[in-house]
C-alpha positions in Angstrom: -12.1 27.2 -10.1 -12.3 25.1 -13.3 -10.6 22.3 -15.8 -8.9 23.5 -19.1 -10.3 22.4 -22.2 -9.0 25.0 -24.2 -5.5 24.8 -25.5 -4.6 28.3 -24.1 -3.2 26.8 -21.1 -0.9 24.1 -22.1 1.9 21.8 -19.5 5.0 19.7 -21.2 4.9 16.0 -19.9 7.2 15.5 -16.4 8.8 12.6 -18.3 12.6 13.6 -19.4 12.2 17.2 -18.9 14.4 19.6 -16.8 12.9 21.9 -14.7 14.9 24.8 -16.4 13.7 24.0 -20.0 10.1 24.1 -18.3 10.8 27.2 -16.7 12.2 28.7 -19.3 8.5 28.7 -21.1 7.2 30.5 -18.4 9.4 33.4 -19.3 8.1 36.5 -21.0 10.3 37.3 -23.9 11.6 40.6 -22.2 12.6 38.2 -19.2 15.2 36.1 -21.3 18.7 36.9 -21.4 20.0 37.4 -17.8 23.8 36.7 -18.1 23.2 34.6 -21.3 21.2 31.7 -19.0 17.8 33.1 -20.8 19.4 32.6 -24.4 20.7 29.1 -23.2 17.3 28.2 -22.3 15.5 29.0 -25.0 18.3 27.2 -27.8 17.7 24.0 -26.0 13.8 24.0 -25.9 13.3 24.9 -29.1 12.8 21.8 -30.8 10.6 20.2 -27.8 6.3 20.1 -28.2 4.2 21.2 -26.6 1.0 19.1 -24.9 -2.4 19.8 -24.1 -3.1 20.2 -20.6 -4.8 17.0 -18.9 -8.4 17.0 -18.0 -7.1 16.9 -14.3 -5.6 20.5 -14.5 -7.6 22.7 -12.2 -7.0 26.8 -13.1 -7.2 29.1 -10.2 -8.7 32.7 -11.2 -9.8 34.4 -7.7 -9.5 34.2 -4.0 -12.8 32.4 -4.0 -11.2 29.7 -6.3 -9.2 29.3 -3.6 -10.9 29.0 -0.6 -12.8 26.5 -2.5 -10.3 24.6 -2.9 -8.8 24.8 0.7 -12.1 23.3 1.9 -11.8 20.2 -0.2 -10.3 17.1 1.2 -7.7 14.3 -0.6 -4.2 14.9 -1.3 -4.4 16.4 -5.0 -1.8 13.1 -6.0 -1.9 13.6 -9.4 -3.3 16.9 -9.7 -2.0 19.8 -11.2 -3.4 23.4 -9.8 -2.2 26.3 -11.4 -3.0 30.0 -11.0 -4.3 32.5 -13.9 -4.0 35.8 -12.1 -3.0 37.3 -8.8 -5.0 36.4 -6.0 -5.9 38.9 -3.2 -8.0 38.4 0.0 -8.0 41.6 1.1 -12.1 41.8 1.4 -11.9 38.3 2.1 -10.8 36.1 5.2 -12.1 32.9 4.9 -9.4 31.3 3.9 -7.3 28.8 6.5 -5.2 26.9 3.8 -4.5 24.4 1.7 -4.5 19.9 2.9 -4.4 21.4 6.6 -5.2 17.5 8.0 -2.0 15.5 8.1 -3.6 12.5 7.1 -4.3 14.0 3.6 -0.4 16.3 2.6 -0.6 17.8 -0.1 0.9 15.4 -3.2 0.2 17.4 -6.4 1.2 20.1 -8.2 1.1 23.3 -7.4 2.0 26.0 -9.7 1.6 30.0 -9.4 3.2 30.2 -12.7 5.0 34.0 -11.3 1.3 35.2 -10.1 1.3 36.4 -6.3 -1.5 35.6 -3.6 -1.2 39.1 -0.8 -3.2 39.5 2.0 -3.5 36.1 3.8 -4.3 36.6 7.5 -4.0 33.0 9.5 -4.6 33.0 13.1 -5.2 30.8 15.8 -4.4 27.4 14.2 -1.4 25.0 14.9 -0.1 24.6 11.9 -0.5 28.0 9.2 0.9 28.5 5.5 -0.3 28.5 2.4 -0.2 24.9 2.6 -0.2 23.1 5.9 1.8 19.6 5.1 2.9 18.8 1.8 3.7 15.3 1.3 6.0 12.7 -0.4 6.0 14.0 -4.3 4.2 17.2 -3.8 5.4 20.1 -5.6 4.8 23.9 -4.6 6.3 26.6 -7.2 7.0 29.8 -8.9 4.7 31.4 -6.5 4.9 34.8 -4.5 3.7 35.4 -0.7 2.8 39.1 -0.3 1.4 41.6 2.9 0.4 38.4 5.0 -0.2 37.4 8.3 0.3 33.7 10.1 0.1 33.8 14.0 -0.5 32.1 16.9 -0.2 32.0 20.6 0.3 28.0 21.1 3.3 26.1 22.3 3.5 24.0 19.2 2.6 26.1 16.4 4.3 25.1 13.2 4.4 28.1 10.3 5.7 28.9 6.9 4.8 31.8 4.3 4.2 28.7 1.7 3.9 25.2 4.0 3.7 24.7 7.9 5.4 21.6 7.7 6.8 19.7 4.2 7.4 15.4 4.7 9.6 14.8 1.3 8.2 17.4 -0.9 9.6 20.3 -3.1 9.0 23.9 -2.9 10.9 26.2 -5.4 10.7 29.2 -6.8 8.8 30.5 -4.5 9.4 34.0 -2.4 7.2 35.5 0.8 7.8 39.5 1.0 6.8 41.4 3.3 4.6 38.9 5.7 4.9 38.3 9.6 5.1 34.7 11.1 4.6 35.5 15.0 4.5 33.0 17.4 3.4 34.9 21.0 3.7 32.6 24.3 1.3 33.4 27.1 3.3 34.5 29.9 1.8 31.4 32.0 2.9 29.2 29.1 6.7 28.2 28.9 7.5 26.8 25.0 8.3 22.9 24.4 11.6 22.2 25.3 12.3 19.9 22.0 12.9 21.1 18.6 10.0 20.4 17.3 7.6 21.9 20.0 7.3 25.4 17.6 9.0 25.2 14.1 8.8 28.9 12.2 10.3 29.6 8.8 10.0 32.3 6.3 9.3 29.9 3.8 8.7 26.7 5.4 8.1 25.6 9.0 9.0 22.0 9.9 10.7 20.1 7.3 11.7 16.1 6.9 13.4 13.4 4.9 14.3 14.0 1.7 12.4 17.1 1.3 13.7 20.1 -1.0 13.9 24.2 -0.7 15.1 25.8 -4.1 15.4 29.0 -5.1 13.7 30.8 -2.2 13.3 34.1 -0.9 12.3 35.5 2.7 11.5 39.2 3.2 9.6 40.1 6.7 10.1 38.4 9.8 9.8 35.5 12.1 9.6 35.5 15.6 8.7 32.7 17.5 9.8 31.1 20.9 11.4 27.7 19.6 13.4 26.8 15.9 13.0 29.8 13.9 14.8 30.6 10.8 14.8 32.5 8.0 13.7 30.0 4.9 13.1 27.1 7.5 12.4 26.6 11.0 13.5 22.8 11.9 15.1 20.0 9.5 15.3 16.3 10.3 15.2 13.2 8.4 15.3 9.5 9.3 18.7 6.9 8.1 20.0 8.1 5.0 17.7 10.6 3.6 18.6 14.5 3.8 17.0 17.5 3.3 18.1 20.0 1.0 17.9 23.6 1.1 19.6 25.2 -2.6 19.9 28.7 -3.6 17.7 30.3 -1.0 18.2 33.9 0.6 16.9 35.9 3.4 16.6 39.7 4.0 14.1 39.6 6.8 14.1 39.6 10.6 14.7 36.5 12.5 14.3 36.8 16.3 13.5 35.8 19.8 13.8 31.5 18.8 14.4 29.7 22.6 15.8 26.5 21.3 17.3 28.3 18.2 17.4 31.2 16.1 19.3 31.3 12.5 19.0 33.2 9.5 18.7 30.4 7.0 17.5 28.0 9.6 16.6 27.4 13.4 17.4 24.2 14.5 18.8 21.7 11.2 19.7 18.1 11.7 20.8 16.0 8.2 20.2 18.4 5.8 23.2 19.6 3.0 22.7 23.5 2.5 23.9 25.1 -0.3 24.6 28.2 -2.1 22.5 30.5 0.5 23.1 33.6 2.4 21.5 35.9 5.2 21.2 39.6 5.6 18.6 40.3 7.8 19.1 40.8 11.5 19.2 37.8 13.7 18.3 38.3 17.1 18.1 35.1 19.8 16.1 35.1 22.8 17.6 36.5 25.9 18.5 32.7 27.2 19.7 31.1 24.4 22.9 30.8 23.2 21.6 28.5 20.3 21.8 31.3 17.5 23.5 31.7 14.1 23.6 33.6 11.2 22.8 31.0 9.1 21.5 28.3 11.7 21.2 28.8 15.1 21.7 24.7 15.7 22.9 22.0 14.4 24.1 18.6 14.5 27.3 16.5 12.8 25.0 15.5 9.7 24.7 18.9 8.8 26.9 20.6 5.7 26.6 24.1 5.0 28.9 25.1 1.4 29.1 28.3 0.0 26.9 29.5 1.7 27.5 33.3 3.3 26.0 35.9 6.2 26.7 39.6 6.2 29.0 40.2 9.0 26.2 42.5 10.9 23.6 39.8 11.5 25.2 38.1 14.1 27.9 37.1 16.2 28.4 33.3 15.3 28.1 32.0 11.8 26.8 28.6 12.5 26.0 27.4 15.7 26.6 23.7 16.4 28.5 20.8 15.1 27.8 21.2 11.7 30.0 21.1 9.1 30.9 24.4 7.0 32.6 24.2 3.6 33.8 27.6 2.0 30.9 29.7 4.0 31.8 33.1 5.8 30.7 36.5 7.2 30.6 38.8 4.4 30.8 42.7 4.2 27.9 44.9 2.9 30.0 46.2 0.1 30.7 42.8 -0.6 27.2 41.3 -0.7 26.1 44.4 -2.8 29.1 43.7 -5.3 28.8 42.0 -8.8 31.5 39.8 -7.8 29.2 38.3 -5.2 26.3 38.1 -7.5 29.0 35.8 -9.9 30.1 33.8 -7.3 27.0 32.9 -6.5 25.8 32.0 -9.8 29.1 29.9 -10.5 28.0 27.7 -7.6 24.6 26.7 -8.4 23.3 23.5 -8.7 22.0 21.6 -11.7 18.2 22.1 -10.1 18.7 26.1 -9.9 20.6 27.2 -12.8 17.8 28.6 -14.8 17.3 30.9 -12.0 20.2 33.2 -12.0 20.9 35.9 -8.9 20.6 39.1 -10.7 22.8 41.8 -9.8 21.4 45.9 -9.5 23.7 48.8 -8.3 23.3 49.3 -4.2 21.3 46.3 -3.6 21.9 43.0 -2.2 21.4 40.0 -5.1 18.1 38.7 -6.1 16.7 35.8 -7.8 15.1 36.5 -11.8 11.3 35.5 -10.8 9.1 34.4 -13.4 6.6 37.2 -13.9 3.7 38.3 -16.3 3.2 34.7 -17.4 0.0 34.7 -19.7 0.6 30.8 -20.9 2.8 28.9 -18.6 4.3 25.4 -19.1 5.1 23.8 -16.1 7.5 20.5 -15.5 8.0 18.4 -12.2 11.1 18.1 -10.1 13.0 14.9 -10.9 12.5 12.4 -8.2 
């Protein structure tokens, strides 16, 4: 791991940018152009400049760099750590993740800039991700999950393909393929009886206040014994803050949650949840009725809009009190149609419009990835 001071690697200043205009740098040039967002993207950055990255920047190059930096303590606040190449620990296991002590969440920036990290095996530890709490400002994106592992046999194990547990941070653009998140129960053990005992997502475990998932992709599975859900496990914030879940899919497996099982989320309390569907299986444990399609729970403060579950996953859509505002069961041939892929993309918020859902014959839509980034540019969420 090392500091730029070349001017290969270069970021634009967080100060009045948009994420898309940011993102759109990160683009290759054969990337552009995906129903005429790419050409928007590139008219309206073309007059910005460019600025050398600060001394602070930290470049990630190999699963070493990595494990190197999981072992240092501190909260990054101020830090910007982005990755160079795909990382692979397949010959090596020493990694446990990234601002694993709760006193010290993750506050930075993290940035994969389209590289993937495969091959992450994490077992035996209450909380397991590639980050275990990311904190108030931190920012974890355009990074790919692949072929992991997180598991654990505890009563209170909190897991995510990218965070364990996120306290007002932002992850985005980021997508976990083909990785298991297992919780397994000791048949002496019975699970914690509140929401938060166990807290499994495909992207993020636990999350709180005013916390954001953009533009996120599950493919794998979850099973665990208490909130398990596709892209997050549990939600809850405090007075008026919400959490927000934007633009998110999953394909994977989602079973055996106790307290709740959903497809986009266990068990959500105050969060708005938009644009997202589910259409992987969803399976609840044997006595539970707390299950969902896209959320297996939830309470009066939650609002699920345009959001939308293929009508095999399960029998309830969303489980609960929570509010849902043109959401439904849809059909395969539906969900695999370009009308779906346009109604999605007509509904997307301000913070994931640069990331259209892409539409290809037989398949069910996917979101344009950055990919084969060789100089990436890299912007903050605004506040």
């Amino acid at each position: 791991m090392k500091k730029v001071t070349t001017k290969k690697c270069r970021k634009w200043w967080k100060m009045g940018l948009s994420l898309g205009l940011a993102a759109a740098l990160c683009l290759n040039s054969a990337s552009a152009g995906v129903m005429g967002y790419g050409q928007e993207v590139k008219a309206a950055a073309s007059d910005k400049k460019v600025a050398d990255w600060d001394d602070d920047v930290r470049v990630i190059s190999s699963a070493q760099d990595l494990i190197n930096l999981s072992k240092e303590s501190g909260t990054f606040e101020g830090e910007t750590i982005v990755l160079n190449a795909d990382i692979e620990f397949s010959k090596i296991n020493d990694f446990k993740g990234i601002c694993m002590d709760k006193q010290n969440k993750f506050k930075g920036t993290f940035d994969g800039c389209g590289h993937s990290i495969s091959g992450i095996s994490i077992s035996g530890q209450n909380y397991a991700g590639l980050f275990g709490y990311i904190g108030s400002g931190g920012v974890v994106q355009n990074v790919t999950i692949k072929d992991s592992n997180f598991s654990q046999n505890g009563s209170t194990f909190k897991a995510g393909g990218i965070a364990a547990k996120v306290s007002g941070g932002t992850i985005q653009n980021c997508h976990v393929k083909n990785t298991k998140i297992i919780q397994t129960i000791p048949t002496n053990d019975r699970p914690g009886s509140s929401a938060s005992a166990a807290c499994l997502g495909g992207i993020a475990g636990y999350v709180e206040y005013t916390s954001k998932i953009i533009n996120c992709t599950f493919e794998g599975e979850v099973n665990g014994k208490n909130s398990v859900g596709g892209v997050i496990g549990f939600s809850d914030s405090i007075n008026s803050q919400i959490v927000t879940i934007v633009n998110c899919a999953n394909y994977g497996l989602i079973e055996n949650g106790k307290s709740a099982t959903g497809g986009i989320a266990g068990w959500i309390c105050k969060a708005d949840v938009k644009n997202c569907f589910n259409t992987g299986e969803v399976i609840a444990a044997s006595n539970s009725q707390n299950v969902g399609a896209l959320a297996g729970k939830t309470n009066s403060f939650s609002v699920f809009e345009y959001c939308y579950a293929l009508d095999q996953s399960c029998d309830t859509l969303i489980a609960g009190t929570g509010a849902s505002n043109n959401s439904a069961f849809l059909s395969e041939d539906k969900m695999k149609d370009s009308t779906f892929v346009e109604e999605l993309n007509s509904n997307v918020g301000e913070d994931a419009r640069y990331f259209p859902w892409i539409f290809t014959e037989g398949e069910y839509p996917h979101l344009k990835e950055i990919v084969n980034v060789q100089d990436c540019n890299i912007s903050l969420v605004d506040g």
